[in-house]
Backbone bond lengths (Angstrom), bond angles and torsions (degrees), N, CA, C in turn:
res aa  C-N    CA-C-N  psi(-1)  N-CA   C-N-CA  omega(-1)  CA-C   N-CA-C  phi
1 X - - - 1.461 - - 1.515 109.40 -
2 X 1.564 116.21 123.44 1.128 119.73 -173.11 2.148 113.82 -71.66
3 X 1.076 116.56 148.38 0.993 110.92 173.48 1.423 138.34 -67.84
4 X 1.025 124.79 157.04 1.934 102.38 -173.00 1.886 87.68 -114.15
5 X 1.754 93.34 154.79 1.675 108.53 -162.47 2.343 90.93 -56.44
6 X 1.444 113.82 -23.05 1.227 87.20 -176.32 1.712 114.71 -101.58
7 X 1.057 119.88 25.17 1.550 148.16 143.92 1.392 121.19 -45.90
8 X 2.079 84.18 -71.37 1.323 91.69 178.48 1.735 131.65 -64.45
9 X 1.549 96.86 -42.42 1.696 102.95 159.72 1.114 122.67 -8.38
10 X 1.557 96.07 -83.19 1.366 129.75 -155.28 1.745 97.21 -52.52
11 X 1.248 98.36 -55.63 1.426 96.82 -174.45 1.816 121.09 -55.51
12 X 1.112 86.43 -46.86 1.809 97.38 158.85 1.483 120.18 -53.00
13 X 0.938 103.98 -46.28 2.009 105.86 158.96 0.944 109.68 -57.20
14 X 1.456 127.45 -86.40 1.531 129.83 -178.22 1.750 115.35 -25.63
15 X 1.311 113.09 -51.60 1.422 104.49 179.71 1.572 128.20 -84.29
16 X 1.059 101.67 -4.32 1.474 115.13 153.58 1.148 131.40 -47.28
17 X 1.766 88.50 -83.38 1.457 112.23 169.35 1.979 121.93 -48.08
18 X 1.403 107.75 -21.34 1.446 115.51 177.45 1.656 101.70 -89.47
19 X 1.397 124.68 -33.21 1.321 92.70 170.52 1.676 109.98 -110.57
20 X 1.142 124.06 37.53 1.553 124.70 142.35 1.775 109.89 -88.98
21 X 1.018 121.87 -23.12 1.326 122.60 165.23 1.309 109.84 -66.32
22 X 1.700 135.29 -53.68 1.041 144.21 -179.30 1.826 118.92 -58.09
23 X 1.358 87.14 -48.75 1.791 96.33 172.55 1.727 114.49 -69.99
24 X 1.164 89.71 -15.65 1.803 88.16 -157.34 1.873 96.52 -72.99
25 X 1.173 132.37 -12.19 1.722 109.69 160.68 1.040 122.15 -77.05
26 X 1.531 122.01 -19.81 1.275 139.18 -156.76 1.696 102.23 -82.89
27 X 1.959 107.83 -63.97 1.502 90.88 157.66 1.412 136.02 -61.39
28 X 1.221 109.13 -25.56 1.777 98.47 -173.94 1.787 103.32 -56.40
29 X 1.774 99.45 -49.97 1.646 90.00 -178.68 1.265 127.85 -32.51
30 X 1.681 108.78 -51.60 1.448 140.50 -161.26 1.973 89.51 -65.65
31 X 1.171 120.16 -53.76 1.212 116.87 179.98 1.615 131.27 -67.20
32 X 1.224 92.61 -27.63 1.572 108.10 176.87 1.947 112.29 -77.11
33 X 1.172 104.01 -24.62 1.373 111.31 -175.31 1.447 108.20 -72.95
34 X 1.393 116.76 -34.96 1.821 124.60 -176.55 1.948 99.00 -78.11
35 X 1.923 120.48 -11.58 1.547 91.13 165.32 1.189 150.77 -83.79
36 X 1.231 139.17 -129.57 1.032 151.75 167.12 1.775 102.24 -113.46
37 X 1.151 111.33 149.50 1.626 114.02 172.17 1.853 116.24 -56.88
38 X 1.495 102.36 -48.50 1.424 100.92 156.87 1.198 127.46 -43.84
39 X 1.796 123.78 -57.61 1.273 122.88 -175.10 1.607 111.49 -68.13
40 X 1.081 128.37 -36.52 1.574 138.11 -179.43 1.702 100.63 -60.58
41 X 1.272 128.92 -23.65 1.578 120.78 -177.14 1.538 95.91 -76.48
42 X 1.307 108.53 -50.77 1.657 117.32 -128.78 2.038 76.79 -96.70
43 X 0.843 132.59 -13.75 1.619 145.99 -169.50 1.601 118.54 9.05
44 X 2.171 72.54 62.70 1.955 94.63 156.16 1.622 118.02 -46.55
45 X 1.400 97.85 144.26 1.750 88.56 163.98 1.497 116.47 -78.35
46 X 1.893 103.30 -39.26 1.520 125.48 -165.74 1.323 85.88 -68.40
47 X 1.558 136.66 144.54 1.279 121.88 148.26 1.825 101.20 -171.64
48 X 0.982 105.72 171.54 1.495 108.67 -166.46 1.840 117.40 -112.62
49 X 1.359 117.67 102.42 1.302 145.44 -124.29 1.622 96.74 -68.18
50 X 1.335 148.83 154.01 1.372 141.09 168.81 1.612 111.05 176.74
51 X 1.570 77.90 137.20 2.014 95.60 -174.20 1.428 120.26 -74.48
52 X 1.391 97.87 19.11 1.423 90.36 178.62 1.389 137.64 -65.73
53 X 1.375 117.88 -24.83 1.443 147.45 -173.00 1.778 93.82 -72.60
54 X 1.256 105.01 -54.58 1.699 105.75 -179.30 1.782 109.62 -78.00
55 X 1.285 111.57 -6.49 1.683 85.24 -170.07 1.750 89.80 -92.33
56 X 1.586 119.86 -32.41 1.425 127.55 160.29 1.441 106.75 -45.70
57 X 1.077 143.47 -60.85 1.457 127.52 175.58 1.501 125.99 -59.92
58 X 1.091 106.85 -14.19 1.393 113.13 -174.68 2.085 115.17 -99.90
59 X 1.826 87.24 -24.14 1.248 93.21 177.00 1.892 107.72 -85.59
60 X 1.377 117.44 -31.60 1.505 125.62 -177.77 1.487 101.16 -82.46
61 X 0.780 127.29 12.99 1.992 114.83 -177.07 1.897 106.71 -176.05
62 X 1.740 102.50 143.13 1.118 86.87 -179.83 1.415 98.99 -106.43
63 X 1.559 107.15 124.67 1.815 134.84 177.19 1.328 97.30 -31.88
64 X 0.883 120.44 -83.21 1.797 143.25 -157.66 1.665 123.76 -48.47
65 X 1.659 81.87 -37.26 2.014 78.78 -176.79 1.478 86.22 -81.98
66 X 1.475 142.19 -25.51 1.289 134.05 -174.66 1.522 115.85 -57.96
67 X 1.439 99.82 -46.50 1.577 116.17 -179.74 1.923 106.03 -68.27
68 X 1.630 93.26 -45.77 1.737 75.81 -174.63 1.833 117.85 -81.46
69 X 0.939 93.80 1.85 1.575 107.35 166.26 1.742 126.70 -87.10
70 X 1.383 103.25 -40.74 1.627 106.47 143.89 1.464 136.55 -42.84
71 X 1.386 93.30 -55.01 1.842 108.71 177.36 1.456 101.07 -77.61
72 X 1.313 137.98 -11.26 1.384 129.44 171.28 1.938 112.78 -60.74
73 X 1.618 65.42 -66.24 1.720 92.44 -172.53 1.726 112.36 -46.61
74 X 1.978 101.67 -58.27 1.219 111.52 -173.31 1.783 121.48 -48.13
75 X 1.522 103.26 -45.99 1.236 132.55 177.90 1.555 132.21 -48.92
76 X 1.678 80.17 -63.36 1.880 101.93 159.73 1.887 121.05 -61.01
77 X 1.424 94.73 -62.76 1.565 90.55 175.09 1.492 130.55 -68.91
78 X 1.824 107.54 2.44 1.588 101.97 162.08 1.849 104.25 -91.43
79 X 1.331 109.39 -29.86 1.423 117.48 -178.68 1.833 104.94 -52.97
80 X 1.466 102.81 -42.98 1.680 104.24 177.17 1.243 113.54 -53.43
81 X 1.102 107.48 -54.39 1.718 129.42 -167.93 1.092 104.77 -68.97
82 X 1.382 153.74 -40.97 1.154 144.56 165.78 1.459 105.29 -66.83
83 X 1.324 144.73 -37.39 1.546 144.63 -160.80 1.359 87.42 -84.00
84 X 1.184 141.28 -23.01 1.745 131.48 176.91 1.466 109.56 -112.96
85 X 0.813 144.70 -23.79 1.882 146.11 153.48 1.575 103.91 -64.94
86 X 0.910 142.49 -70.86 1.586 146.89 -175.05 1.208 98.65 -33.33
87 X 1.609 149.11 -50.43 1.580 143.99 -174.93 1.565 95.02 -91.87
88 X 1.320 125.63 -42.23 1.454 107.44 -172.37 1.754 118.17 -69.65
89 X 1.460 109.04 -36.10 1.544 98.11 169.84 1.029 134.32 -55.87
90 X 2.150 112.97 -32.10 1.087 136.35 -162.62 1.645 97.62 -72.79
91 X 1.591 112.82 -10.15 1.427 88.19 -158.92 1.537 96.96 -126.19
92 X 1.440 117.03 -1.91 1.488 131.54 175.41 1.570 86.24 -85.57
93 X 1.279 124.78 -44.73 2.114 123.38 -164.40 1.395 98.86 -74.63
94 X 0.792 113.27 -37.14 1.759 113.46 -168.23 1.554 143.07 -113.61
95 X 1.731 102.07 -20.86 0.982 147.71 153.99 1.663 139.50 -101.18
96 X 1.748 93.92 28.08 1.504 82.58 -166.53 1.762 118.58 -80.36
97 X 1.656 105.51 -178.06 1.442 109.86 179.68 1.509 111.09 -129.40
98 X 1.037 135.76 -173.77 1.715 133.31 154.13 1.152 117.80 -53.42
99 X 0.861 128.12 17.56 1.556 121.82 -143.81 1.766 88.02 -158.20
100 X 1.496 129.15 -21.80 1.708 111.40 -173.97 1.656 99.28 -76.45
101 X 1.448 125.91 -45.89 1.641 120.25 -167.91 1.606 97.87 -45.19
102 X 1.480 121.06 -68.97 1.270 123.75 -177.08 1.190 122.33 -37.04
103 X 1.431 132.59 -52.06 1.352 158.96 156.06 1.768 91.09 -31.65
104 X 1.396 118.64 -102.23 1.440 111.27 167.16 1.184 132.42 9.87
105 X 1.926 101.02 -73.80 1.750 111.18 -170.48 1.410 114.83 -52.54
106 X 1.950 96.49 -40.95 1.648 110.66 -177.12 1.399 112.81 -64.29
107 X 1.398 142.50 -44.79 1.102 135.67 -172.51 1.539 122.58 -68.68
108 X 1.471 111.50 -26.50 1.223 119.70 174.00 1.365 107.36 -104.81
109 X 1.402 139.42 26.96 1.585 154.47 126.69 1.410 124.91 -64.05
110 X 1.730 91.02 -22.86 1.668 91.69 177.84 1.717 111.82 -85.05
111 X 1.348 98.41 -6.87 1.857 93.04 -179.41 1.457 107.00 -83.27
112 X 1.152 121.98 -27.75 1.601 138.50 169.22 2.068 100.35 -39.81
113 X 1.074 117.71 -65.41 1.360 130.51 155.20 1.316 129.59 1.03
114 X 1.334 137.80 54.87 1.785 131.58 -151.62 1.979 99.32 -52.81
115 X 1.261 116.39 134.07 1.224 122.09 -154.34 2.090 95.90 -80.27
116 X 1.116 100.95 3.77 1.751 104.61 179.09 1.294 101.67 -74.16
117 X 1.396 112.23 -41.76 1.257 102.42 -177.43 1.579 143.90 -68.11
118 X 1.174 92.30 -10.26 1.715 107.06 171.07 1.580 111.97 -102.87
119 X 1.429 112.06 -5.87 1.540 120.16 -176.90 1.678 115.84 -36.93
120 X 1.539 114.77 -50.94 0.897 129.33 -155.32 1.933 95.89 -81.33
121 X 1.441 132.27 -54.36 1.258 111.41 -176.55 2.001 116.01 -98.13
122 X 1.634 104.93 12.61 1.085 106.12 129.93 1.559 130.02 -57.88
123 X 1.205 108.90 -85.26 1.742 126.83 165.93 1.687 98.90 -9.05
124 X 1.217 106.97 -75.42 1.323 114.28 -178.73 1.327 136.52 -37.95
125 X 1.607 119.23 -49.65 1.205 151.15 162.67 1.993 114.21 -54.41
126 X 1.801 100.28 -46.14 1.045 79.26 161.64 1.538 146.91 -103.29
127 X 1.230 105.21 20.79 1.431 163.48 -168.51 1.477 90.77 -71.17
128 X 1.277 116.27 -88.52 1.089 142.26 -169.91 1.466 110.55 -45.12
129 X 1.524 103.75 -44.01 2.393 124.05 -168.20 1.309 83.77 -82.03
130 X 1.129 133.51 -12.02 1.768 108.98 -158.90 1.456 108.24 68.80
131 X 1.124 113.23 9.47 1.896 107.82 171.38 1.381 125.96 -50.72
132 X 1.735 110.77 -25.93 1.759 101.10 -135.93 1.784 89.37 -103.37
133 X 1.005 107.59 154.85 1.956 129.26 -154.61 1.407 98.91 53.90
134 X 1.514 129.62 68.10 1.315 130.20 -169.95 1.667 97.05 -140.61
135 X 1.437 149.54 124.43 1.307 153.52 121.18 1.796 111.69 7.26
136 X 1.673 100.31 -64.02 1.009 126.93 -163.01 1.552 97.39 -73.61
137 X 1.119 123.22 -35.48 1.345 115.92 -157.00 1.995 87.72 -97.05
138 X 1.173 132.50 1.05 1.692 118.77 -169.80 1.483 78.73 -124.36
139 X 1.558 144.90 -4.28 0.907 123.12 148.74 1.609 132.32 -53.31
140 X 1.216 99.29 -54.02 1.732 116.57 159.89 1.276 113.69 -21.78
141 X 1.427 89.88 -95.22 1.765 97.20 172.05 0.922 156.72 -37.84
142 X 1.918 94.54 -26.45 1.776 108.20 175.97 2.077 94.64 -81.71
143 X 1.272 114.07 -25.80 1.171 117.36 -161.54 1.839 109.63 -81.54
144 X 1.180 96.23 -23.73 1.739 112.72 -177.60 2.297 91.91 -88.26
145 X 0.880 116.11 -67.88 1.144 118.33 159.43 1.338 134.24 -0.77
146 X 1.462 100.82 -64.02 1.552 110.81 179.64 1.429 116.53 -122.59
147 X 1.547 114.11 22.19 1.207 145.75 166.95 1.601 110.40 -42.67
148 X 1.208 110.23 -80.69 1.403 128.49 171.48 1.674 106.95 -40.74
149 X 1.344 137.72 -85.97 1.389 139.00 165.58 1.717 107.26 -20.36
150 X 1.564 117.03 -57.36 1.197 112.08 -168.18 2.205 114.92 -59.34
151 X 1.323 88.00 -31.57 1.698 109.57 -165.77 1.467 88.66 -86.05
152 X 1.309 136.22 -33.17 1.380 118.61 -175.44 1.884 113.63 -92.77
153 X 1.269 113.61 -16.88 1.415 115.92 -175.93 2.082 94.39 -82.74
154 X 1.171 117.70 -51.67 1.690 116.04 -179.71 1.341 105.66 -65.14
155 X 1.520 129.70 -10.64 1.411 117.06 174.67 1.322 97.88 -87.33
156 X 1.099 127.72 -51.01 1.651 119.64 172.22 1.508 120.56 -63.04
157 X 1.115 133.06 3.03 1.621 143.63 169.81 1.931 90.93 -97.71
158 X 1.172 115.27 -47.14 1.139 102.02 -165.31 1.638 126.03 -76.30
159 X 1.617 92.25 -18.36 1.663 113.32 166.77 1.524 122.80 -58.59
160 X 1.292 98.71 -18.15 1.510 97.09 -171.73 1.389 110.73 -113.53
161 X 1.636 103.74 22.45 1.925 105.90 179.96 2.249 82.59 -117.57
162 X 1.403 85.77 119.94 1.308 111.19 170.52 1.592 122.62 -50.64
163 X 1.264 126.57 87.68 1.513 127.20 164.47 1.165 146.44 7.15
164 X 1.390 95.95 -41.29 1.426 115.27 -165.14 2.218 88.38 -82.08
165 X 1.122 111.89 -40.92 1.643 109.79 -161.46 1.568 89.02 -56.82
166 X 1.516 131.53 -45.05 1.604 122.66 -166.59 1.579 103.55 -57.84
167 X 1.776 85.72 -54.24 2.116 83.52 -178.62 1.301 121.90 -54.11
168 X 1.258 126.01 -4.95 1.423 137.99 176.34 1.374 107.10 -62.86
169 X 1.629 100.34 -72.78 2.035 123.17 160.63 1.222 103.45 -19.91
170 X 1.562 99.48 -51.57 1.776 81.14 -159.06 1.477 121.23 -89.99
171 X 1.375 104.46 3.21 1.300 103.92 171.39 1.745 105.34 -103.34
172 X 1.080 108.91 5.64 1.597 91.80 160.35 1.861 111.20 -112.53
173 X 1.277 105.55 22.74 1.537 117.31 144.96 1.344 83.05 104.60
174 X 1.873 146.26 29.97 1.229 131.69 -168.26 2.144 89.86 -95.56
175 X 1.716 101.38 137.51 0.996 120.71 -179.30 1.837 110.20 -68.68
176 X 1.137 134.16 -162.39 1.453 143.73 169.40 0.914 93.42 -76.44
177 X 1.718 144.81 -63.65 1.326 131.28 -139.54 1.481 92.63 -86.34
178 X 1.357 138.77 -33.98 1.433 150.48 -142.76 1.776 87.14 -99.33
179 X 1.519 119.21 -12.39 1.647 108.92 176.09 1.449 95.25 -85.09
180 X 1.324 110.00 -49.25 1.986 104.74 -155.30 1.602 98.85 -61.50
181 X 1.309 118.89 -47.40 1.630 140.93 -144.21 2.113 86.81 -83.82
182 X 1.358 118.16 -66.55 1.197 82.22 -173.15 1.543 109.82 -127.11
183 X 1.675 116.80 48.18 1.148 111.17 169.17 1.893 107.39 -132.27
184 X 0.765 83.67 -4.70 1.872 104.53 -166.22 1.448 99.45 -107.02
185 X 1.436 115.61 -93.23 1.054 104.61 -161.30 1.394 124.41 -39.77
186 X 1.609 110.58 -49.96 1.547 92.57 169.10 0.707 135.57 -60.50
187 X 1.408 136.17 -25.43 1.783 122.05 158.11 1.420 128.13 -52.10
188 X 1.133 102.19 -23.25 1.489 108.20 -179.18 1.328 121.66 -105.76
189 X 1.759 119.11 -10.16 1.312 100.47 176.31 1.327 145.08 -60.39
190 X 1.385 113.67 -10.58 1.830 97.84 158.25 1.497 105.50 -70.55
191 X 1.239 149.35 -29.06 1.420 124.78 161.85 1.147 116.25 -42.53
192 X 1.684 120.69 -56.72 1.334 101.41 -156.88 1.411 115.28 -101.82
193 X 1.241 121.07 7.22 1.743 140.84 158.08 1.660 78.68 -45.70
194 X 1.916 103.03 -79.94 1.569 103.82 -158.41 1.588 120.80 -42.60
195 X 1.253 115.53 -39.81 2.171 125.10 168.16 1.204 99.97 -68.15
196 X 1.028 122.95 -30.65 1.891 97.45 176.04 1.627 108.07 -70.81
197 X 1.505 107.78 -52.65 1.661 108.15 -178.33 1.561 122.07 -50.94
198 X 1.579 98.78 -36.86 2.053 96.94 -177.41 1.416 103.58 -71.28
199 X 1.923 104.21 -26.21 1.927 94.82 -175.89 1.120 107.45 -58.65
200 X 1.634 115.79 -59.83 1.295 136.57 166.14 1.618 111.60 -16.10
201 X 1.058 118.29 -69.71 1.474 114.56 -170.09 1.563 119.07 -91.16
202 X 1.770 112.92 2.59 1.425 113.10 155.25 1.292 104.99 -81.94
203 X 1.439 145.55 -32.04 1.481 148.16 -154.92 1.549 102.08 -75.82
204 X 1.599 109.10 -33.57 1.500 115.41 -159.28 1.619 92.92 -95.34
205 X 1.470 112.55 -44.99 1.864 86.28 159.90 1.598 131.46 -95.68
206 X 0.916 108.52 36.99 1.282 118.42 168.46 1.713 124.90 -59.16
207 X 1.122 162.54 73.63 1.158 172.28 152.54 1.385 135.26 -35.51
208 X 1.001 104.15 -57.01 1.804 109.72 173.07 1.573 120.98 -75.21
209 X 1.227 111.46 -23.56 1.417 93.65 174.18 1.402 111.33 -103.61
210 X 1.411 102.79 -23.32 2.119 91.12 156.15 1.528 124.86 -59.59
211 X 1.389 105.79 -41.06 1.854 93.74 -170.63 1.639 113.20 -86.96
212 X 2.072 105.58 -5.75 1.590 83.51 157.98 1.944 131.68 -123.77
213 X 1.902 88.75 20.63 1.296 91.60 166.99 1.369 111.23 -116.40
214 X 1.444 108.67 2.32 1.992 102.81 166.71 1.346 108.05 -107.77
215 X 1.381 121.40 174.24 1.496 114.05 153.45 1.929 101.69 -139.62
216 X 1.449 100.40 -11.64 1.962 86.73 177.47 1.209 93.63 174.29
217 X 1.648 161.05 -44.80 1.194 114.74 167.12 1.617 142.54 -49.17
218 X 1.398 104.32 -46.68 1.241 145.60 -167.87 1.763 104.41 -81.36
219 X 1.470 110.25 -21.14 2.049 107.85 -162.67 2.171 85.85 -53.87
220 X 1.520 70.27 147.32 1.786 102.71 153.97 1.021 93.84 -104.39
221 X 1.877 103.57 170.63 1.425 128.20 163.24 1.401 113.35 -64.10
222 X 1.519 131.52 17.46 0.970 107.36 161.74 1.701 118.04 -121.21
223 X 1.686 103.65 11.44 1.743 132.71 152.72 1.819 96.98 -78.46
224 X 1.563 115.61 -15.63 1.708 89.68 -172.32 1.632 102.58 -106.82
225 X 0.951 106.96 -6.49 1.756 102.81 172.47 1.630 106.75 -78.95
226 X 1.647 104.40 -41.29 1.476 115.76 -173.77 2.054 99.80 -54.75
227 X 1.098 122.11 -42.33 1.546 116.80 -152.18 1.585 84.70 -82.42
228 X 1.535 138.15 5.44 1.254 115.08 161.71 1.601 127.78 -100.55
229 X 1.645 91.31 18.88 1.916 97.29 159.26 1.669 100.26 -91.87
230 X 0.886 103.95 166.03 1.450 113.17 -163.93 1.597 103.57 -149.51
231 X 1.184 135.58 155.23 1.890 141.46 153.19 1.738 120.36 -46.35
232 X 1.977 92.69 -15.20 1.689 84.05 -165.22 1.712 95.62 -100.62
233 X 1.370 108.83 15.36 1.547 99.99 -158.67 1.596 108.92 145.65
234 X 1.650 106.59 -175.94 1.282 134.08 178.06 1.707 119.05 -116.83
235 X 1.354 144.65 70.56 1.327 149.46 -114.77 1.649 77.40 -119.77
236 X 1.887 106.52 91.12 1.530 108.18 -165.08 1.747 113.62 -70.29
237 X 1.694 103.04 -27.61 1.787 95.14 -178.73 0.967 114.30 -85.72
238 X 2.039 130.69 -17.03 1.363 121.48 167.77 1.359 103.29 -68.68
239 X 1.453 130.68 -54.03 1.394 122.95 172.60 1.508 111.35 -30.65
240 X 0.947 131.51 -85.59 1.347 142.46 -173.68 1.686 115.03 -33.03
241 X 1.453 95.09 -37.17 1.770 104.83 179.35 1.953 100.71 -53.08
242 X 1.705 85.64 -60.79 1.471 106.15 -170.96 1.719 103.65 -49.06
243 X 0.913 111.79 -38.55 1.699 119.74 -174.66 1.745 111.54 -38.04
244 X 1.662 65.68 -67.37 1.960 95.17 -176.43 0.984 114.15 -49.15
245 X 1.560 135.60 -56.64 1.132 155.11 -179.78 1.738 116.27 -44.37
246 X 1.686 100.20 -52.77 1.696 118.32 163.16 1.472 104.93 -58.35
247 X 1.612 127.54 -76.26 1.358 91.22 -152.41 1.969 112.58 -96.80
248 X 1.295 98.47 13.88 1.684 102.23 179.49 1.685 109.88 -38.09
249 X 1.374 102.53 -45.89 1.418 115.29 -163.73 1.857 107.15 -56.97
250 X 1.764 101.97 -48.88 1.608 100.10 -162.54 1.502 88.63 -93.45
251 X 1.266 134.40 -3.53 1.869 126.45 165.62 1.480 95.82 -57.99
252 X 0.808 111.27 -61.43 2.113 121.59 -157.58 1.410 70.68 -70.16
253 X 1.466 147.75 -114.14 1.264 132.00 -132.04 1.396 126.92 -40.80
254 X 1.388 106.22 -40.24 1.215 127.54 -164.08 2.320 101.88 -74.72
255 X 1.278 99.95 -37.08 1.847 114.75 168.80 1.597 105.53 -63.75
256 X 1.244 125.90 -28.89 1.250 119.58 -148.17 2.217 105.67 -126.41
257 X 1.501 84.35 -7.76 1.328 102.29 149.65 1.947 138.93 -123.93
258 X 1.227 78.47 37.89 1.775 81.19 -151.18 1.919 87.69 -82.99
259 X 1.501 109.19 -32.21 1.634 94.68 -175.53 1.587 104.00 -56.77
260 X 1.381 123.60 -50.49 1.304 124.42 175.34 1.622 105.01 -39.39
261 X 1.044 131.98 -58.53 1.244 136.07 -163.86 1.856 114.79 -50.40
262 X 1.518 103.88 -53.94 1.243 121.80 -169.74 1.536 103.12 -86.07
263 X 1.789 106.90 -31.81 2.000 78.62 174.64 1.763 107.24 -69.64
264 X 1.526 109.21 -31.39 1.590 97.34 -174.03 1.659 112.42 -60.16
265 X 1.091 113.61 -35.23 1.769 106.44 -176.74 1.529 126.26 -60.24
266 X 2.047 88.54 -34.38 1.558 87.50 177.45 1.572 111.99 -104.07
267 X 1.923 115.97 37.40 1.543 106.73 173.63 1.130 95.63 -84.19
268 X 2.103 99.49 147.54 0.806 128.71 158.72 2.244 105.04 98.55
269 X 1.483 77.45 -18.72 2.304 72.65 175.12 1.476 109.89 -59.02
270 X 1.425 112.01 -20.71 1.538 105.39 -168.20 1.599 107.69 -133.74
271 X 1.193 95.36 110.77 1.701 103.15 168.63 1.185 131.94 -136.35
């Protein structure tokens, strides 16, 4: 049933109005960061604009090792997560048993799990490796983390590439690795473009397991927003500076990849 022009409106309203709701923390931050500490309590709209909040963040912390320590972590632990989901979907999609649905339900039961609760023989464990204020060691975690999500979104990308094209491979003598590498993945890479980007942009807000398995080689930007709570208070326009500063980076990536994003989610709805 075709739509009528006041259908369409409406719908054009509605989605508006849902992402001015959605944007609207995002600017206030963005606005709150250009005040004064006075104006950020009392949270005039009218107010008179100043970098002070950022030249204080920039003078108390250095930006950069924060940022290149994000993109380490973020980068690496989607790189993990794809190098261990990429064979496990391939072999739950194509290879399954009685035993993969169950397998499935369980792995994505473990995100259900509040991550406090393993804090302590995490902590411990990496305690023990020499992991903890380590790159290497929040690589892990971000990569074990979003493990489950990553292995369950490529099993459903991989469900919808037809069987018969691998058995093809394999009758022109193509091995396992020679199916995923050059018969698979390309069919599927807008799926898994799209699982790298959501890993990608869960890794970069990730929080709890940076501020209690780093304390300063290793901090992300989301250890450098944290060091602007303080004992004397909540200092809302340096906060806010710090905010901006954290997620500016994965906004612009995340704006400038979003068509990538949305054709991978919806491959395969329409054929």
């Amino acid at each position: 049933m075709k739509a009528t022009p006041l259908q369409r409106l409406l719908a054009t309203v509605f989605g508006w109005i849902v992402a001015l709701l959605l944007f609207f923390p995002i600017a206030w931050m963005i606005l709150t960061s250009f005040k004064s500490e006075r104006d950020a309590i009392s949270s005039h709209l009218v107010f008179d604009p100043t970098f002070e909040s950022y030249h204080e963040v920039f003078a108390r912390a250095d930006y950069l090792t924060f940022a290149l320590n994000s993109i380490i972590v973020s980068v690496g632990g989607t790189a993990l997560a794809l190098l261990f989901a990429i064979p496990a979907a391939y072999a739950m999609a194509f290879h399954p048993t009685h035993r993969t649905r169950g397998t499935l339900l369980w792995m994505l039961s473990t995100k259900m799990l509040p991550p406090v609760c393993v804090l302590v023989p995490i902590y411990l464990l990496f305690r023990t490796a020499g992991l903890l204020d380590t790159t290497s060691g929040l690589v892990m975690i971000y990569a074990l983390m979003n493990l489950p999500i990553v292995v369950w979104m490529l099993f459903t990308f991989y469900k919808e590439v037809p069987n018969e094209i691998l058995e093809a491979g394999r009758m022109d003598g193509a091995k396992t690795a020679g199916e995923v590498w050059f018969l698979l993945l390309p069919l599927t890479l807008p799926g898994v473009a799209s699982t790298g980007l959501l890993s990608l942009i869960l890794c970069w807000n990730e929080a709890f397991w940076s501020l209690n398995l780093t304390s300063a080689s290793a901090a992300p930007l989301t250890a450098f927003i944290a060091s602007f709570s303080s004992p004397e208070g909540l200092f809302f326009a340096k906060l806010s500076a710090a905010s901006t500063m954290a997620v500016a980076p994965i906004l612009v990536f995340g704006w400038f990849s979003q068509r990538q994003l949305v054709q991978g989610l919806t491959f395969g709805a329409v054929k």
